[in-house]
C-alpha positions in Angstrom: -43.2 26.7 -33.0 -46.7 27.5 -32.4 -48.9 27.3 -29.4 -52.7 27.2 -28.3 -53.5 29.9 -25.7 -56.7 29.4 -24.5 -57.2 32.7 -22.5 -57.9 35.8 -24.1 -55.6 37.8 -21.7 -51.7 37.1 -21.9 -49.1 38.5 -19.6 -45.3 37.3 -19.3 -44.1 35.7 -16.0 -42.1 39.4 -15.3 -45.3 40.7 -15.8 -46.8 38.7 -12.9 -43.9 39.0 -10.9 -44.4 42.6 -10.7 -47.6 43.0 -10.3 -49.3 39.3 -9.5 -52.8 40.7 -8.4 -52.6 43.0 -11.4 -52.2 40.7 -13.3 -55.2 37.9 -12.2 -57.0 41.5 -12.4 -56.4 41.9 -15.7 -58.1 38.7 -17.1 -61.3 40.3 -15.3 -62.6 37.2 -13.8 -61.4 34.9 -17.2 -57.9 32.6 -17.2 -54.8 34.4 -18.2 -52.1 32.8 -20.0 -48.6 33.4 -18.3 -46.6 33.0 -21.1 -42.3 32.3 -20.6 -40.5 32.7 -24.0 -44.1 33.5 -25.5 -44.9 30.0 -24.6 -47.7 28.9 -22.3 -46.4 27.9 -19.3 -49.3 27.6 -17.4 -52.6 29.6 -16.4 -53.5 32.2 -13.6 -57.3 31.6 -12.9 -59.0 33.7 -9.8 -60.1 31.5 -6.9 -63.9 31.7 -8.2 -63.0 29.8 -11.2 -60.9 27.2 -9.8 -63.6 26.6 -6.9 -66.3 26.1 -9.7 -63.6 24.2 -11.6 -63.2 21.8 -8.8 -67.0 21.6 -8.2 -67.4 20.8 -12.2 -64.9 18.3 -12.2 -66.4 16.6 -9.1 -69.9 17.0 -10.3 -68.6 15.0 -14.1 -66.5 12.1 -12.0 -70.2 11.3 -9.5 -72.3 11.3 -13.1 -69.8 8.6 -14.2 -69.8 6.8 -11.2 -73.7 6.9 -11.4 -74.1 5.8 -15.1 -71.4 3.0 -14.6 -73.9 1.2 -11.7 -77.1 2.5 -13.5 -77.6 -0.9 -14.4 -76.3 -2.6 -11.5 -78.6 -5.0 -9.9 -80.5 -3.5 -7.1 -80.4 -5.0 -3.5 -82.8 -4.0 -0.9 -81.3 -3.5 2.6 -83.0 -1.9 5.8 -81.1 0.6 7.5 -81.1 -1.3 11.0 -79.6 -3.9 9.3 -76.5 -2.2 8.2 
């Protein structure tokens, strides 16, 4: 059976057992794939990348939020009446 691998760097779940910080090292700042029975199992990302990750995603959900009520009706409040 076949598999996507979207990382360019591969190592094996020994691998990263051995050397874990090696291992993130060798993807030099990219995703590598931790493969188990050369199947993805899942992906080793340095903190960076998941942080900007986490700021994309975030950043993609607001935009949606903001185009769903860009044509909400518009009420005008004053803050003192809140």
């Amino acid at each position: 059976m076949s598999h996507h691998i979207f990382a360019e760097t591969t190592a094996s779940v020994s691998e990263l057992k051995k050397n874990p910080m090696g291992t993130v090292a060798a993807g030099e700042g990219s995703p590598v794939a931790i493969l188990n029975r050369n199947a993805p199992a899942f992906y080793c990302v340095p903190a960076e990348v998941y942080e900007r990750m986490l700021e994309r995603l975030d950043d993609l959900e607001l935009n949606a939020i903001a185009d769903a009520r860009v044509k909400q009706r518009v009420t005008k409040v004053a803050l003192d009446d809140l």
